[in-house]
C-alpha positions as CSV (number, residue, x, y, z in Angstrom):
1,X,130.4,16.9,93.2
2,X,133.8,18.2,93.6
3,X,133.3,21.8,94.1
4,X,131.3,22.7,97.4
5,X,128.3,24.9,96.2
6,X,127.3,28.3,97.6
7,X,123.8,28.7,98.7
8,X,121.6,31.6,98.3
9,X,120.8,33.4,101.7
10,X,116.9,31.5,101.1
11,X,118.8,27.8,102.0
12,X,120.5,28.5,105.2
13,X,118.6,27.3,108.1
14,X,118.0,29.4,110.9
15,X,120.8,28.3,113.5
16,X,119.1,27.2,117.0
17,X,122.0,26.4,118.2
18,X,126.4,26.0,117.1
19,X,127.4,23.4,116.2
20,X,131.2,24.8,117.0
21,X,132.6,24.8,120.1
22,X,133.8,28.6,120.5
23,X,137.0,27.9,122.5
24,X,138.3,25.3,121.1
25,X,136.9,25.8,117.2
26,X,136.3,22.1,117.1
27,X,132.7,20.7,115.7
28,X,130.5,18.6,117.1
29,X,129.3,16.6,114.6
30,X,127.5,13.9,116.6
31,X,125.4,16.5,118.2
32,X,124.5,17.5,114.7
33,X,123.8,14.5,113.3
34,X,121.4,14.0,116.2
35,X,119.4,17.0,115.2
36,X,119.3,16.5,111.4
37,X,120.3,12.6,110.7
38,X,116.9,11.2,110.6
39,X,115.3,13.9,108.3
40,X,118.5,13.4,106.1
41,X,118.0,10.3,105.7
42,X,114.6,9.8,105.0
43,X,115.5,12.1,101.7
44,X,117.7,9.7,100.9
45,X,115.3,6.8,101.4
46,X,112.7,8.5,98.8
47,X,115.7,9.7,96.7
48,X,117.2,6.1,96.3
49,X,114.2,3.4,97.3
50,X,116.4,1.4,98.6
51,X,117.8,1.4,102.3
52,X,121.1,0.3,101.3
53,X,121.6,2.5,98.7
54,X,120.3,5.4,101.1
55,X,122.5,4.2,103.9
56,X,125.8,4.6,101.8
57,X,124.3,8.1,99.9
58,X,123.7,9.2,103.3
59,X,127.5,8.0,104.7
60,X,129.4,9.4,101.3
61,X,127.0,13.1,102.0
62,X,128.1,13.3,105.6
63,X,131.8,12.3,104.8
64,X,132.3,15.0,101.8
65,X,130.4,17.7,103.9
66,X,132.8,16.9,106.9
67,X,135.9,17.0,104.8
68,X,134.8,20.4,103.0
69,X,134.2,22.3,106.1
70,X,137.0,21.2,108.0
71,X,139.0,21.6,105.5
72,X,137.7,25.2,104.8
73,X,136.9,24.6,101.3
74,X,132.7,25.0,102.5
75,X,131.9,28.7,100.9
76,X,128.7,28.9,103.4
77,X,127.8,29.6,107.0
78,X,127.1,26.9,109.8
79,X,123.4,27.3,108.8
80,X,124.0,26.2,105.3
81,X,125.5,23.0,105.9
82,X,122.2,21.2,106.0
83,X,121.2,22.9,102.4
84,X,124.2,21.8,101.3
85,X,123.4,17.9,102.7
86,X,120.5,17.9,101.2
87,X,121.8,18.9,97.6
88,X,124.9,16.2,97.9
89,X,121.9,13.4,98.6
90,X,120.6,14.5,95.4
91,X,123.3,14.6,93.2
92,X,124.5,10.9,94.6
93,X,121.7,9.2,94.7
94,X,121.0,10.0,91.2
95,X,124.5,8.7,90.5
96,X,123.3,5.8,92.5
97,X,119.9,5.2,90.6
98,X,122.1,5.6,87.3
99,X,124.3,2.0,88.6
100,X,121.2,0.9,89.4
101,X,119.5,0.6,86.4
102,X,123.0,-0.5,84.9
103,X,122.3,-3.7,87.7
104,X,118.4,-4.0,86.2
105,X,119.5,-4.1,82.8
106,X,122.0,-6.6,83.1
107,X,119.5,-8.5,85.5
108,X,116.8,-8.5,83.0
109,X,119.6,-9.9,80.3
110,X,119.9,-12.4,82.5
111,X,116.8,-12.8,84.0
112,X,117.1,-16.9,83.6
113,X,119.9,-17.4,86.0
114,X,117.5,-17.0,88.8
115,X,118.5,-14.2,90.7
116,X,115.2,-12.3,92.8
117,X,114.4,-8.8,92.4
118,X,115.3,-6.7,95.7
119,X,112.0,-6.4,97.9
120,X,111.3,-2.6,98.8
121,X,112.6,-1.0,101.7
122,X,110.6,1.4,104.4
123,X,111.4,5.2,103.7
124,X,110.0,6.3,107.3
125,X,110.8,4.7,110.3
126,X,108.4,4.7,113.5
127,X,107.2,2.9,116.5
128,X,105.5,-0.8,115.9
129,X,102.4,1.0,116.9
130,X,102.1,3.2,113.9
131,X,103.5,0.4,111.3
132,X,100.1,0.2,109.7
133,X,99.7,3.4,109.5
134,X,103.2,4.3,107.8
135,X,103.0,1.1,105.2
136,X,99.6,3.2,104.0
137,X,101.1,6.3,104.2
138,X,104.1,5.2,102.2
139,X,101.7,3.4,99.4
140,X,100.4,6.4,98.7
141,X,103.7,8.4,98.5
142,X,105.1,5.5,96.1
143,X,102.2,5.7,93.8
144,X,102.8,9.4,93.1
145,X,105.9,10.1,90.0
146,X,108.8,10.6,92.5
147,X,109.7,14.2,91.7
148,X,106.1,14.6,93.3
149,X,107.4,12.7,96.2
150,X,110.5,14.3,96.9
151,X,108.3,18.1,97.1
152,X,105.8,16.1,99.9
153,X,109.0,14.6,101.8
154,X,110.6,17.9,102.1
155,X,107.9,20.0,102.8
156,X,105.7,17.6,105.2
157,X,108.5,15.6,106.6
158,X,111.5,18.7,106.6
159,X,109.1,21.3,107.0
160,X,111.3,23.3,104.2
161,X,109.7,26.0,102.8
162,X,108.6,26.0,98.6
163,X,111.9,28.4,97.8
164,X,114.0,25.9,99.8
165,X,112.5,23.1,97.6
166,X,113.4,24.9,94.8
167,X,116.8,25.7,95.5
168,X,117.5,22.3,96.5
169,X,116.1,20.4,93.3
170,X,116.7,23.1,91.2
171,X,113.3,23.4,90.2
172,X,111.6,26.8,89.4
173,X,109.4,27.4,92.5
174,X,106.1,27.8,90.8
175,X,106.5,24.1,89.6
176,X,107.4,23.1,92.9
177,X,104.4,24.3,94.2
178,X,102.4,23.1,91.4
179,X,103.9,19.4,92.2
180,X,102.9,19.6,95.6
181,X,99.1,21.0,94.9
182,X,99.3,17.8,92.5
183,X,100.6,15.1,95.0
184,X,98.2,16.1,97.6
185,X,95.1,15.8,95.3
186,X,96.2,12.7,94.4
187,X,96.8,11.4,97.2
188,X,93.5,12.6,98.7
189,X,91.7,10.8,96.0
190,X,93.3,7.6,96.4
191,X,92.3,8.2,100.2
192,X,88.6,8.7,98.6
193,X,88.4,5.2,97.1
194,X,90.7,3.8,99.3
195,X,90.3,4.9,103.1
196,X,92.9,4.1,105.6
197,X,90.8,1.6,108.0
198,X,92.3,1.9,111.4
């Protein structure tokens, strides 16, 4: 992703607050971070499935976003830079399920030396209250196709809206929608034969 995207006025997130000091010009990045870290990477959890592969999807997004506003090259307002995170985690961690199927290829040609196959890794993190429930909750989103996932992690978990979706994945927005009417009545008839017992 060399060139830094510009974002159609549906992306850019309202601004709550600035993220740049207005004396001194400088960014605040941790504060940022703070606010939009977790949902970020959670999108790269579903994106990649695996937390080390989200961890360093996330890191590479946040250093390239950093470097292209800072060094003026970002073509977008403060309120895009989250639209703009959110397409970088897409772009690498398909890049990053492409070396990974190079890795399970080359495992499965040489499935006799041994080697396990890499458990799988929580996407949403909580309390130890609410394990059970998030375990069930995650089933459920790993069962659906993951383009179906990645429309219920946005809109559920980010709250974006469908046109946001769409802009993001580059997906038409009726088929957005139509993904999300589809994950949710799956997922409400696995909950039918398959209740979560609390």
């Amino acid at each position: 992703m060399g060139e830094t995207p510009e974002y159609a006025e549906s992306m850019e997130q309202p601004a709550e607050k600035s993220y740049i000091c207005a004396e001194s010009g400088k960014i605040n990045w941790e504060s940022w971070l703070d606010d939009h870290g977790s949902r970020l990477l959670l999108y790269a959890r579903q994106q990649t499935r695996s937390e080390a592969d989200a961890e360093d999807v996330m890191q590479e997004t946040l250093v390239q976003l950093v470097r292209a506003v800072e060094s003026g090259d970002f073509r977008g307002s403060e309120g895009q830079w989250y639209a703009y995170a959110l397409t970088a985690i897409r772009h690498r961690a398909m890049d990053a399920g492409r070396r990974a199927q190079v890795r399970r290829n080359y495992a499965e040609a040489h499935k006799d030396s041994g080697e396990g196959v890499c458990e799988e890794t929580p996407w949403l993190s909580c309390g130890a209250d609410d394990e059970y429930l998030r375990r069930q909750v995650e089933k459920l989103l790993r069962k659906l196709p993951p383009e179906f996932a990645e429309v219920i992690v946005l809109k559920i978990w980010d709250g974006l809206t469908f046109q946001q979706i769409a802009d993001t994945t580059g997906v038409p927005m009726p088929t957005v929608c139509s993904r999300y009417r589809y994950a949710l009545k799956k997922m409400r008839e696995e909950l039918e034969l398959n209740p979560i017992a609390y």
